[in-house]
C-alpha positions as CSV (number, residue, x, y, z in Angstrom):
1,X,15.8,66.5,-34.8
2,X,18.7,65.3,-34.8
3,X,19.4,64.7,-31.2
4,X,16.2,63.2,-30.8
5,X,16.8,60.7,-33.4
6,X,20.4,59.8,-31.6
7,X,18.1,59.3,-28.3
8,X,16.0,57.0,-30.1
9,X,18.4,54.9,-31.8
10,X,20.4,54.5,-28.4
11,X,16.7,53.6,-26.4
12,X,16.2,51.3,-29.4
13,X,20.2,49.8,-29.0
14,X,19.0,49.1,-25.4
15,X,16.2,47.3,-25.4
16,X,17.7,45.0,-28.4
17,X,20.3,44.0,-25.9
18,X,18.4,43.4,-23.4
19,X,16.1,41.2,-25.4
20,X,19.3,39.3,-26.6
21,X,20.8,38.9,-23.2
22,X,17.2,37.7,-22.0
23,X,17.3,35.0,-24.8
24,X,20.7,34.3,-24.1
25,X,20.6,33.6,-20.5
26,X,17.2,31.3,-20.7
27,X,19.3,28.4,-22.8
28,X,21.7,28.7,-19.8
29,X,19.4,28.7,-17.1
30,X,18.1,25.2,-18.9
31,X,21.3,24.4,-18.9
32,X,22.3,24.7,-15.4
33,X,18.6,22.7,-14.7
34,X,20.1,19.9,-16.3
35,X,23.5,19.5,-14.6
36,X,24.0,17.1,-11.8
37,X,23.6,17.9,-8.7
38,X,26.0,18.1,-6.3
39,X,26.5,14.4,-4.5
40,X,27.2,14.1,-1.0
41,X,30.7,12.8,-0.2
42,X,30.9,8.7,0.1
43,X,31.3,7.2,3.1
44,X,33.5,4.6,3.6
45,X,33.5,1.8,5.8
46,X,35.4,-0.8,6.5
47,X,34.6,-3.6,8.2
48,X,37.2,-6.4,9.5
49,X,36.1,-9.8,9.2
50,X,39.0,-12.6,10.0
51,X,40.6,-15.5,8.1
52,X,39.0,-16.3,4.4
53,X,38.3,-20.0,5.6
54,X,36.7,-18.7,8.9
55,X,32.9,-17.8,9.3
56,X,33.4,-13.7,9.7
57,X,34.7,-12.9,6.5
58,X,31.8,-14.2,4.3
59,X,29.3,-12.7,6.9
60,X,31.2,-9.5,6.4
61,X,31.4,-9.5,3.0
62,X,27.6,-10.3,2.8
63,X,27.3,-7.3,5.6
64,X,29.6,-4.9,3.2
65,X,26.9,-6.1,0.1
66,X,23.7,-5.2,1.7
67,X,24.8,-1.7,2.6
68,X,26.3,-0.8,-0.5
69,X,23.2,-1.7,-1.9
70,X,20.9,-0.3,0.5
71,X,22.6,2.9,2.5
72,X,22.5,5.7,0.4
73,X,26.1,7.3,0.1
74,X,27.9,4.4,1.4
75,X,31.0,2.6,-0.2
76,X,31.6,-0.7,2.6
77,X,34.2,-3.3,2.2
78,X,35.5,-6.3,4.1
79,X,38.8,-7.3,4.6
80,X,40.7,-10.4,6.0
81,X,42.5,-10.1,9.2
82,X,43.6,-12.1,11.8
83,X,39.8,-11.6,13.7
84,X,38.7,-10.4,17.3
85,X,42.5,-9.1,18.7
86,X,43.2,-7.3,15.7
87,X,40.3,-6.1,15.0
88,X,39.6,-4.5,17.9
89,X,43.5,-3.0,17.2
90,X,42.4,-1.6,14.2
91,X,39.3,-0.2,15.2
92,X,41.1,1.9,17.9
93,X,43.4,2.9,15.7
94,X,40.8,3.8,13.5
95,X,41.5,1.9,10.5
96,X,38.0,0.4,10.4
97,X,34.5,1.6,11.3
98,X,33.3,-1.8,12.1
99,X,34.5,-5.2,13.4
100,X,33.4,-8.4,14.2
101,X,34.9,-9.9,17.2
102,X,33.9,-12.5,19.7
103,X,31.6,-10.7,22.8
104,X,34.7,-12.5,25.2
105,X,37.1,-10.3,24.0
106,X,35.4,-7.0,23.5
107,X,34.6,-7.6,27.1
108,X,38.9,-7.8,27.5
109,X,39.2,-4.9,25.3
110,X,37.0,-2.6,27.3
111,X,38.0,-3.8,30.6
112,X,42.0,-3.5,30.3
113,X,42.1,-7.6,30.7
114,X,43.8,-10.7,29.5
115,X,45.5,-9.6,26.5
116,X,44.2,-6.3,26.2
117,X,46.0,-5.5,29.9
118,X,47.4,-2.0,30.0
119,X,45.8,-1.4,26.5
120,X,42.2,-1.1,27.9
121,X,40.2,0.6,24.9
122,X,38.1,3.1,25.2
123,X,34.7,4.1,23.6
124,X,34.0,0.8,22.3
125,X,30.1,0.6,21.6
126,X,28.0,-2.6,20.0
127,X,25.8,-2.6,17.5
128,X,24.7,-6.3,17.8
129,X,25.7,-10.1,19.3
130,X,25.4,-12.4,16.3
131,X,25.3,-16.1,17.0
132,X,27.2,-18.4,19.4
133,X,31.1,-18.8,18.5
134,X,31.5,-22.6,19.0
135,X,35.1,-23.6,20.3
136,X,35.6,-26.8,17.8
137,X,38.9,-28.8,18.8
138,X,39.0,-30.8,16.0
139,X,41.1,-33.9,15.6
140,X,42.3,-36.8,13.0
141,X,40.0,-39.7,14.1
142,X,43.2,-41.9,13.7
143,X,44.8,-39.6,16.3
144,X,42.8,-41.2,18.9
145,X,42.9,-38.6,21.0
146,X,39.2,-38.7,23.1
147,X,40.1,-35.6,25.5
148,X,41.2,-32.5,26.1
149,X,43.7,-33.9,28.7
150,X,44.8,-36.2,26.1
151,X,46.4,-33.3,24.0
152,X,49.5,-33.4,27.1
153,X,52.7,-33.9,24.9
154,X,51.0,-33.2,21.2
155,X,51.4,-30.9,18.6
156,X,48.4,-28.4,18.6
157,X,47.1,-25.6,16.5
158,X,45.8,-22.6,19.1
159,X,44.9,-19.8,16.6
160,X,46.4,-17.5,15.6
161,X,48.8,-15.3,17.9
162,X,46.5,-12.3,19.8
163,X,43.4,-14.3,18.4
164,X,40.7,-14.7,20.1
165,X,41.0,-18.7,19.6
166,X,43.6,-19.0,21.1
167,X,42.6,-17.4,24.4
168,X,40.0,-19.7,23.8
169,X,42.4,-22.5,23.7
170,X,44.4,-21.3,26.7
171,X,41.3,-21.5,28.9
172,X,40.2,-24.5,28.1
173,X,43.7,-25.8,28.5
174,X,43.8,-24.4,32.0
175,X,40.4,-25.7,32.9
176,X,42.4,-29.3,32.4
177,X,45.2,-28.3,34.1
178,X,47.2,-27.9,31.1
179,X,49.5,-25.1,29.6
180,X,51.1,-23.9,26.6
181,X,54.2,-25.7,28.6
182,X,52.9,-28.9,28.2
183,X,52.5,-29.5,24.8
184,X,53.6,-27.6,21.5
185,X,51.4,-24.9,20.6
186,X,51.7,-23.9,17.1
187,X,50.0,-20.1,16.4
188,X,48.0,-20.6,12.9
189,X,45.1,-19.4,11.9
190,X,42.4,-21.6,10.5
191,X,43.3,-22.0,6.9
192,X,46.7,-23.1,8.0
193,X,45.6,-25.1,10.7
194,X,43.6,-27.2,8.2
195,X,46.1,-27.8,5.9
196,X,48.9,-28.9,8.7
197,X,46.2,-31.1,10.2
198,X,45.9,-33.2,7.1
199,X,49.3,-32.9,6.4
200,X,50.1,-34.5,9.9
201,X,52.2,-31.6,11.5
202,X,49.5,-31.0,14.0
203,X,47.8,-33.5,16.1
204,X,44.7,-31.3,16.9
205,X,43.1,-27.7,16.2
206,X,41.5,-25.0,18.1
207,X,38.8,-23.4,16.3
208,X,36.2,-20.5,17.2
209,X,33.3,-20.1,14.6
210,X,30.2,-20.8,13.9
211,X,29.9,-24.0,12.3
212,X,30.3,-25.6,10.5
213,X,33.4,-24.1,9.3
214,X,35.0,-24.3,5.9
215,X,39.0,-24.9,7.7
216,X,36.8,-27.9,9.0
217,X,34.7,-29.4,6.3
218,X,38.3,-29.0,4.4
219,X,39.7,-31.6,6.8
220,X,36.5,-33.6,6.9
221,X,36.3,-33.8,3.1
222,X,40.0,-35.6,2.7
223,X,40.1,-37.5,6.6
224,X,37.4,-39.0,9.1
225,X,37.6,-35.9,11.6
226,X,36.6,-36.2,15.4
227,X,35.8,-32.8,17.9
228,X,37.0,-33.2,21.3
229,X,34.3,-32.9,23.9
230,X,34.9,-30.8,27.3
231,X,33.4,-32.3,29.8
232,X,30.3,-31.0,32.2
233,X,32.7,-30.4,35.0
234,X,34.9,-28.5,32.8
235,X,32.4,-26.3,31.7
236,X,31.1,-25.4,35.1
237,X,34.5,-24.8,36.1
238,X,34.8,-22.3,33.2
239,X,31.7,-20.6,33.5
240,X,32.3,-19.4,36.7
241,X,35.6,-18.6,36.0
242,X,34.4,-17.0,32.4
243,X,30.9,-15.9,32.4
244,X,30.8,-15.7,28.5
245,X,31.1,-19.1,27.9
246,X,27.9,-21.3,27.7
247,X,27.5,-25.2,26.7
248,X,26.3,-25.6,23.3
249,X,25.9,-29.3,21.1
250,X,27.9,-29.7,18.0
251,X,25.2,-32.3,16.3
252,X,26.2,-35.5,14.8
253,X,26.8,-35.1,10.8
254,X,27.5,-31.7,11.3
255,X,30.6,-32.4,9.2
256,X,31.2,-35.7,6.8
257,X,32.1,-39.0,9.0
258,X,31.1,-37.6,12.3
259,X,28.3,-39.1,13.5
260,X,27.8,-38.6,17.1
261,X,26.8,-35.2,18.8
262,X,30.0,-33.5,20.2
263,X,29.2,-31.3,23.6
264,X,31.2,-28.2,24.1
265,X,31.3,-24.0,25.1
266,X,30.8,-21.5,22.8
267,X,31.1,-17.8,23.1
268,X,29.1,-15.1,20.7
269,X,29.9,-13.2,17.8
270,X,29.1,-9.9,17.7
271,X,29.5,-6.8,15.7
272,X,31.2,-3.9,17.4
273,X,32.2,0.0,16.3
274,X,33.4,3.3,18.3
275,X,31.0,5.5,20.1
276,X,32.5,8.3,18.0
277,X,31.0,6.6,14.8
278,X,27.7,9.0,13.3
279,X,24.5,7.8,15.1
280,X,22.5,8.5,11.8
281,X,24.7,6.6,9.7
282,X,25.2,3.5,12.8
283,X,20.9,3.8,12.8
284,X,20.6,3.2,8.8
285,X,23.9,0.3,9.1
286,X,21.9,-1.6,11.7
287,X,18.4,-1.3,10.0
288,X,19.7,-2.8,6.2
289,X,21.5,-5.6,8.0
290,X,18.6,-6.7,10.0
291,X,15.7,-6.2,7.6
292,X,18.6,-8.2,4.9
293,X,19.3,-11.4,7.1
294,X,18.2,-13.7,4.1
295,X,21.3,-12.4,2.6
296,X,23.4,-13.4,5.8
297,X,21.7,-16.8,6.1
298,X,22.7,-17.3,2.3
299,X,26.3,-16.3,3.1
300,X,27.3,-18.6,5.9
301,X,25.1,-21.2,7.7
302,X,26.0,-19.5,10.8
303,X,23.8,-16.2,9.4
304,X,20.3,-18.3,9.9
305,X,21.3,-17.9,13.8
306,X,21.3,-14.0,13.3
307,X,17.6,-12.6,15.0
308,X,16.2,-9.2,15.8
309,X,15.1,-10.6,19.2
310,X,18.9,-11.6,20.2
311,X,20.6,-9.2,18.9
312,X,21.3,-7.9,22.5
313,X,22.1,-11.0,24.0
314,X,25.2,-11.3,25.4
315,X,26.0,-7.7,24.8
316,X,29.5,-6.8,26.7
317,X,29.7,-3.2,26.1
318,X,27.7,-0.2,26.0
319,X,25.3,-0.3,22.7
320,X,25.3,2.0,20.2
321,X,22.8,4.8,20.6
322,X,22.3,4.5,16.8
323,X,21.7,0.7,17.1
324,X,19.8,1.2,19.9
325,X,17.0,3.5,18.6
326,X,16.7,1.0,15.4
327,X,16.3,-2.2,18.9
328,X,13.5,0.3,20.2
329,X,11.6,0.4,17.1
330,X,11.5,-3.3,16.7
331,X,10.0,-3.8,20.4
């Protein structure tokens, strides 16, 4: 009896436990179904814009806004550098995911060329040309200075050094028969171009953006400006030399005080990565930027030029296989 009774108490013992550990486990089970889930790493992205009083870094910064907003798992910022030379620098050293740069140098960068001779980069890949880069040589109207040739012996401002202004400038020079030799070339970049022109310390200003550009309406707010036209000639002769450039019309009242339409070459903006960068992620980059231009066109006046249908344009390197498959879909 009495071992029968010890069986019974133990089977009894058991299943009491049991029953506990079943209610016990069921509040942690719950538990577990409430906790967060796991999140995916963040992917950051920089992208490298240029100079805060140039047209790239409010573009980029309206870029970085749109896909932190609309990418899932994506933390983008833009920072300031000195534009299309060193961004193409830092994207090959792989300090940025994404640059803008102008389509002339990419075209340098992946050919081993001008500035980027002996440092040819490799693996360079678009995701999409932008809007024409406008070469504006902007000038004091009390300078007097009506031509490119007339800049011979003055003080000019030709971008900053390794910038893609200022192989801008040195081609245009050239076309005229100029050289660095013949006048003083002073390497700033447009914020500090600006402020020397009205201060007088420079006679005249390269500068490559889509306008108009704040370093100019600067200027143009405290002086009556004037751009420097290149002649027809000029920009046949560099065309063939420079297949990038094309003619473009600065319009009349563009900027405060000038009124008359100023003719000159222009090259395109474009937004550039590495091959190496995740198709996926490049695919879903591409798509929020161009189904988000109104944000682009509020940015910078230079964003309402930004179209689906161009976006291949003028394309110097390989695209993007992500890009591309978002370009198919739109055909």
């Amino acid at each position: 009896m009495n071992g029968k009774l010890t069986k019974a108490i133990a089977l009894l013992t058991l299943v009491a436990v049991l029953v506990l550990a079943g209610c016990g486990s069921q509040p942690a089970k719950e538990e577990a179904k409430g906790q967060p889930q796991p999140q995916p790493a963040q992917k950051f992205v920089n992208i490298a814009t240029g100079g805060t009083a140039g047209t790239y870094y409010p573009l980029g910064g309206a870029m970085a806004e749109i896909l932190n907003k609309n990418v899932k798992g994506i933390n983008a910022t833009a920072q300031s550098t000195g534009a299309s030379v060193a961004n193409l620098n830092l994207l090959n050293e792989g300090k940025v995911e994404m640059a803008l740069v102008q389509n002339d140098i990419a075209f340098y960068a992946a050919q081993g060329a001008e500035m980027f001779k002996d440092k040819k980069i490799d693996g360079l890949a678009g995701i999409a040309t932008l809007y024409p880069e406008t070469i504006q040589i902007v000038t004091l109207a009390s300078k007097n200075i009506k031509s490119v040739a007339d800049l011979k012996g003055k003080k000019v401002a030709v971008g900053a050094a390794g910038s893609g202004t200022e192989a801008n400038a040195r081609q245009i020079l050239e076309a005229y028969g100029l050289s660095y030799k013949d006048l003083t070339a002073q390497y700033l970049n447009f914020a500090d171009a600006a402020s020397n022109l009205k201060d007088g310390n420079v006679d005249a200003a390269f500068v490559t953006a889509g306008f108009p550009t704040a370093a100019i309406q600067d200027v143009a707010a405290q002086h009556k400006i004037a751009l420097i036209p290149i002649a027809d000639d000029k920009i046949a002769a560099l065309a063939k030399k420079y297949p990038f450039y094309t003619k473009v019309v600065v319009p009349g009242k563009t900027y405060t005080s000038l009124d008359q339409d100023t003719v000159t070459v222009a090259v395109m903006a474009m937004l550039i990565t590495k091959k190496s960068l995740d198709q996926n992620l490049v695919y879903d980059m591409t798509k929020a930027i161009f189904t988000h231009l109104d944000r682009l066109a509020a940015a910078h006046a230079a964003g309402k030029l930004i179209q689906v249908k161009t976006a291949t344009n003028g394309m110097p390197v390989e695209l993007h296989p992500g890009a591309k498959k978002f370009f198919d879909e739109t055909k």
